[in-house]
DSSP file (Angstrom, degrees, kcal/mol; ACC not computed):
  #  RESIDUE AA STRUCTURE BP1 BP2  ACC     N-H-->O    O-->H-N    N-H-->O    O-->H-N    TCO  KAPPA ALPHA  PHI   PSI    X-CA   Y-CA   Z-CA
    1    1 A X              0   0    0      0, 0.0     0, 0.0     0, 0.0     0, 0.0   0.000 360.0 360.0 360.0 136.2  -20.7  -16.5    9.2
    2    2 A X        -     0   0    0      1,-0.1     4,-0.1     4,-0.0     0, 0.0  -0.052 360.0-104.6 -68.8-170.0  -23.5  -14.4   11.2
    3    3 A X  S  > S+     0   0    0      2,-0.2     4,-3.5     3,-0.2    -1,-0.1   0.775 120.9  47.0 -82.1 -55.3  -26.4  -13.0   10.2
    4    4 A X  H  > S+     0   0    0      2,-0.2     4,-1.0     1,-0.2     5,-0.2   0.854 111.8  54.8 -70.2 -43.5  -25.0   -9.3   10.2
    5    5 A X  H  > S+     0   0    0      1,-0.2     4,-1.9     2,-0.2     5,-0.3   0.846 112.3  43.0 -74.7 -32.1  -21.8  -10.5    8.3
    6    6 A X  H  > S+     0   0    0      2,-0.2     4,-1.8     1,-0.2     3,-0.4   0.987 112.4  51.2 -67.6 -55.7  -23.8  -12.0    5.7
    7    7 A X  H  X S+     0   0    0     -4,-3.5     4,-1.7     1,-0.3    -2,-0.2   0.797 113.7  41.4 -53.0 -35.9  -26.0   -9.2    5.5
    8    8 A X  H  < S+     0   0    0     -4,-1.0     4,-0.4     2,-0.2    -1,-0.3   0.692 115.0  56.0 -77.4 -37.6  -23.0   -6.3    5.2
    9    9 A X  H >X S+     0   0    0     -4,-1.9     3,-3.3    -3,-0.4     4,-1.5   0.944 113.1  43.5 -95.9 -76.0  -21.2   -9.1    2.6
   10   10 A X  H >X S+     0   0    0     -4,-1.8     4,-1.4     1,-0.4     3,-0.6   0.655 108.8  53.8 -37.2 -78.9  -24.8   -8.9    0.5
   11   11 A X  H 3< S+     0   0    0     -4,-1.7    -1,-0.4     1,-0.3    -2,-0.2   0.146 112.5  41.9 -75.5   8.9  -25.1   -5.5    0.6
   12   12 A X  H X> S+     0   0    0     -3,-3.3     4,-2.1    -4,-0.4     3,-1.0   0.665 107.3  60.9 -68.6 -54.2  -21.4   -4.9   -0.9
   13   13 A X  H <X S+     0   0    0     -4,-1.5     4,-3.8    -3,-0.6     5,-0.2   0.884 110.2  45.4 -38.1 -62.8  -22.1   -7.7   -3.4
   14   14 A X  H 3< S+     0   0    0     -4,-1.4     4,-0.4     1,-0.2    -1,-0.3   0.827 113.6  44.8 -46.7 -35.8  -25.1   -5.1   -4.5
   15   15 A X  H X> S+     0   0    0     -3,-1.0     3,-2.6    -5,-0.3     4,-0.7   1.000 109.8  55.9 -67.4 -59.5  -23.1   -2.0   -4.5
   16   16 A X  H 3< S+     0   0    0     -4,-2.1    -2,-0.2     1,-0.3    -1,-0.1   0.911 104.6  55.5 -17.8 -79.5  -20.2   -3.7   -6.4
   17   17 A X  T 3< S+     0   0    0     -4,-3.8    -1,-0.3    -5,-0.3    -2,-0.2   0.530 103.0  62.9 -43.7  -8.9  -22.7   -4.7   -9.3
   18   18 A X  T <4 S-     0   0    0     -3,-2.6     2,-0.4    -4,-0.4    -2,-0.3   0.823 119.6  -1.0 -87.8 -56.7  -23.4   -1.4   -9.4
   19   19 A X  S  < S-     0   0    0     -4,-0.7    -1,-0.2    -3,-0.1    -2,-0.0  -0.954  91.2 -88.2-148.8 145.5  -20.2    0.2  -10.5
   20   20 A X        +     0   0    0     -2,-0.4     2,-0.3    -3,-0.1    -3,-0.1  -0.028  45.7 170.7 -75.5 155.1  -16.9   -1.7  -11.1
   21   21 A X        -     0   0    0     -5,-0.0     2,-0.2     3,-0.0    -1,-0.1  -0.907  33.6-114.6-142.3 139.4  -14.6   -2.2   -8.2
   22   22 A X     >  -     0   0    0     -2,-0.3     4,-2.6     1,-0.1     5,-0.1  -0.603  34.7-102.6 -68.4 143.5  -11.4   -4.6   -8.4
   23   23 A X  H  > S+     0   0    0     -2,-0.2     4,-3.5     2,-0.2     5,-0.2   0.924 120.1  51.9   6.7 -91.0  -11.2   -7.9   -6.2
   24   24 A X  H  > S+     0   0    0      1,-0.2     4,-2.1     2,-0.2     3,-0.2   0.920 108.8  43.4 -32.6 -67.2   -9.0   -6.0   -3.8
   25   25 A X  H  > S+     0   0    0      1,-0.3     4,-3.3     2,-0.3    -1,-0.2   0.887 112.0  57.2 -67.3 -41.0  -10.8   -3.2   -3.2
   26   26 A X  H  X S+     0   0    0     -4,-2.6     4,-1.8     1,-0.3    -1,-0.3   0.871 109.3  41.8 -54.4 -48.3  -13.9   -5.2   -2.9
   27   27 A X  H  X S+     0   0    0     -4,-3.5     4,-1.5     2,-0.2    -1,-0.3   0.789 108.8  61.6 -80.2 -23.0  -12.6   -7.3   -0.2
   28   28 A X  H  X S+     0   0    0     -4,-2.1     4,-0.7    -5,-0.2    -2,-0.2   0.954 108.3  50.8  -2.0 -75.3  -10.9   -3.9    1.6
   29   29 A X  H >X S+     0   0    0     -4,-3.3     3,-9.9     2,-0.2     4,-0.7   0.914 104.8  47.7 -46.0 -83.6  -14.6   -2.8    1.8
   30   30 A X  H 3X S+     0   0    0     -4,-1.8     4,-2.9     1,-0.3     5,-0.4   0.794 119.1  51.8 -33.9 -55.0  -16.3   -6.3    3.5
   31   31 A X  H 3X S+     0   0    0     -4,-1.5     4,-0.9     1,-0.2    -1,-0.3   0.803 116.1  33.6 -17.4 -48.1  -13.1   -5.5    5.8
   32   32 A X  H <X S+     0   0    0     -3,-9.9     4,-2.3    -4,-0.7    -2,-0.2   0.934 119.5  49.4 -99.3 -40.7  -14.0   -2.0    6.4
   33   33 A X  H >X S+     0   0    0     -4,-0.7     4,-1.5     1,-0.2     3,-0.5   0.925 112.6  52.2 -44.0 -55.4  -17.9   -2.4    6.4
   34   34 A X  H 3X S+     0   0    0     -4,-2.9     4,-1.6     1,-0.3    -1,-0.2   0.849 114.2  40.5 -66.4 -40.3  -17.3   -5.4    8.9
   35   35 A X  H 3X S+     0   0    0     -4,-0.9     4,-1.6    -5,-0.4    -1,-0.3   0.915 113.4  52.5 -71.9 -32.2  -15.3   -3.3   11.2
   36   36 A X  H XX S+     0   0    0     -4,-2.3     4,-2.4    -3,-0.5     3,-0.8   0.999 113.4  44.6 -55.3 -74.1  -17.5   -0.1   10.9
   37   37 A X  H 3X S+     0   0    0     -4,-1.5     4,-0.9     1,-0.2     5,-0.3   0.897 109.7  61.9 -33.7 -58.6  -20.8   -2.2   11.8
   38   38 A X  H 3X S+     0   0    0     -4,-1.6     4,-0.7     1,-0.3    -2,-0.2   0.808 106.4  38.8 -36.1 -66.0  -18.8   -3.8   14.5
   39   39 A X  H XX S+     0   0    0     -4,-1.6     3,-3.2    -3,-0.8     4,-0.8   0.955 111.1  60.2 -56.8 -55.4  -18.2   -0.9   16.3
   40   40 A X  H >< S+     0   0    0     -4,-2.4     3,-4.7     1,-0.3    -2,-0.2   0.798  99.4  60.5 -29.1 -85.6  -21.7    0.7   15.8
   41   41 A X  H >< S+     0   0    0     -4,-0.9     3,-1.0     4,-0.4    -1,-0.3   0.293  91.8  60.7   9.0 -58.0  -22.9   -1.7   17.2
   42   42 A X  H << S+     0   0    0     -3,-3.2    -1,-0.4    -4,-0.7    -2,-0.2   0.956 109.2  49.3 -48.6 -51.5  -21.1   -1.3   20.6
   43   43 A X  T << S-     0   0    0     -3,-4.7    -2,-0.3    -4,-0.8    -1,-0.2  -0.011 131.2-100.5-116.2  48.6  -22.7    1.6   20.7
   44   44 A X  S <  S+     0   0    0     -3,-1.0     2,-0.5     1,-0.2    -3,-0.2   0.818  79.6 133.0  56.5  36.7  -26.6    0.0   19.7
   45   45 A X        -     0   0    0     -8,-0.2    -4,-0.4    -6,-0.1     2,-0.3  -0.913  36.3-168.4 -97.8 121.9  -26.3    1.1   15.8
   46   46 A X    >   -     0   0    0     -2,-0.5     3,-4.0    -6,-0.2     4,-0.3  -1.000  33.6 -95.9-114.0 138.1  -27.2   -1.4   13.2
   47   47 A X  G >  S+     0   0    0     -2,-0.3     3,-1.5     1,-0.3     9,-0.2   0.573 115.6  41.8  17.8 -75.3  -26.6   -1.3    9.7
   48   48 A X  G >  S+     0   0    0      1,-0.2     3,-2.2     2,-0.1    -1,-0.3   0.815  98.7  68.5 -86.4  -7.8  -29.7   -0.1    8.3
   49   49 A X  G <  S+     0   0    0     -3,-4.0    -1,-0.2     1,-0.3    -2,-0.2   0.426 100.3  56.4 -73.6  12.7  -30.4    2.6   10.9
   50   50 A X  G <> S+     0   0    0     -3,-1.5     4,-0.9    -4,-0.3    -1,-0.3   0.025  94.5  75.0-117.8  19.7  -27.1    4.2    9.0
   51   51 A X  T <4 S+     0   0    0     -3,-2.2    -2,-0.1     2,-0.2     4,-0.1   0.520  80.1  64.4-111.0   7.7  -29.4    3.8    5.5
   52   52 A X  T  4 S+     0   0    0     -4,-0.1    -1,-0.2     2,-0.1    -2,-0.1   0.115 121.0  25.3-105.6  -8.0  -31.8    6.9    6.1
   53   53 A X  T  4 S-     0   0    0     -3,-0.2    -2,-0.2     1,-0.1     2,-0.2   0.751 127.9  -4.9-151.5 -27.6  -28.6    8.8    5.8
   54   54 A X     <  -     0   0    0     -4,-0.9     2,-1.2     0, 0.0     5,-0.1  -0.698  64.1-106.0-150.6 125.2  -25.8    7.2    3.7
   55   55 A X     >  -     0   0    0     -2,-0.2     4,-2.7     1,-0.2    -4,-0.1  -0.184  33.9-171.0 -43.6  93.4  -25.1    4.2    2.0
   56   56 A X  H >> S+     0   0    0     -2,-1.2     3,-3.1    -6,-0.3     4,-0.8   0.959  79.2  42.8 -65.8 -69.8  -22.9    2.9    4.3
   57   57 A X  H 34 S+     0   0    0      1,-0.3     4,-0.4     2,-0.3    -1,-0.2   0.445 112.9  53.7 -79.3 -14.5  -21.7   -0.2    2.0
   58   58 A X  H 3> S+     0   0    0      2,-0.1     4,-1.7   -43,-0.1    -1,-0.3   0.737 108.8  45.9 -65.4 -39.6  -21.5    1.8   -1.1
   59   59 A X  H <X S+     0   0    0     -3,-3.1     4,-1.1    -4,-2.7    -2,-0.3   0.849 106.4  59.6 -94.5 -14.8  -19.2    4.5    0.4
   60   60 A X  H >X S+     0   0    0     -4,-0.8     4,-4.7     2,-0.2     3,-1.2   0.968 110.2  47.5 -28.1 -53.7  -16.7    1.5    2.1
   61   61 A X  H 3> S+     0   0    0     -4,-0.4     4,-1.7     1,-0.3    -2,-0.2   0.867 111.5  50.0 -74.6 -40.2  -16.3    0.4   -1.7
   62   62 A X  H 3X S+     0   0    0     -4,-1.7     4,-0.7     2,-0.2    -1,-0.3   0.756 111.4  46.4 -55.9 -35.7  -15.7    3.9   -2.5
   63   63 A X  H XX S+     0   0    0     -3,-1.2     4,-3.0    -4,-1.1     3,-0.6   0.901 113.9  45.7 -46.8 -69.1  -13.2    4.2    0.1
   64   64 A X  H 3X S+     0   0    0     -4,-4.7     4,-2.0     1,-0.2    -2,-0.2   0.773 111.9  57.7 -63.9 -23.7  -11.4    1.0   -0.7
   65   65 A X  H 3< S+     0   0    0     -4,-1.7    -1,-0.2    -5,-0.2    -2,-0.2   0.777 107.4  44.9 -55.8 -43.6  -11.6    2.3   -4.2
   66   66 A X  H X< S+     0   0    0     -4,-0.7     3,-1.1    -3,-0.6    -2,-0.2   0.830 111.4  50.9 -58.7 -63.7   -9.9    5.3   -3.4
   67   67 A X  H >< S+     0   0    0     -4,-3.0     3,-1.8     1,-0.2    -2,-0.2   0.833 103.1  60.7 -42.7 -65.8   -7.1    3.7   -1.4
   68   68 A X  T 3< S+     0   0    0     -4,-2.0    -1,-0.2     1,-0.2    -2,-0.2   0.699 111.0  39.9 -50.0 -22.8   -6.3    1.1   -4.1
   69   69 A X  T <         0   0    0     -3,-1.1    -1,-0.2     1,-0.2    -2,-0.2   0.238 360.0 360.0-125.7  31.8   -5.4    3.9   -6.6
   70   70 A X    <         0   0    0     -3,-1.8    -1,-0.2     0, 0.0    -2,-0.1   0.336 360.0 360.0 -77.5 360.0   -3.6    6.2   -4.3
């Protein structure tokens, strides 16, 4: 696992502990995070330059949260 994957899987882990999230939804998020960074990226974005403006890996979890109970 990279560096960046680890780092995005940490910074779920944290969010998670925060407020409770199913399994599912939790792994949805590392999914969605992973694919979000992953594109930034392309376009010279990393991770924390998205933390001055939202909590990227809190609102995935939120997402996936969402999703699950649609």
């Amino acid at each position: 696992m990279s560096d960046q994957r680890t780092d995005t899987h940490g910074r779920i882990e944290e969010s998670a502990a925060a407020v409770p999230v199913s399994p599912a939804a939790r792994n949805a998020a590392f999914y969605l995070l992973d694919d979000l960074v992953a594109v930034a990226l392309n376009h010279g974005v990393r991770l924390t330059d998205f933390d001055s403006v939202i909590d990227l890996p809190a609102a995935c979890l939120k997402v996936a949260s969402t999703l699950e109970h649609r």
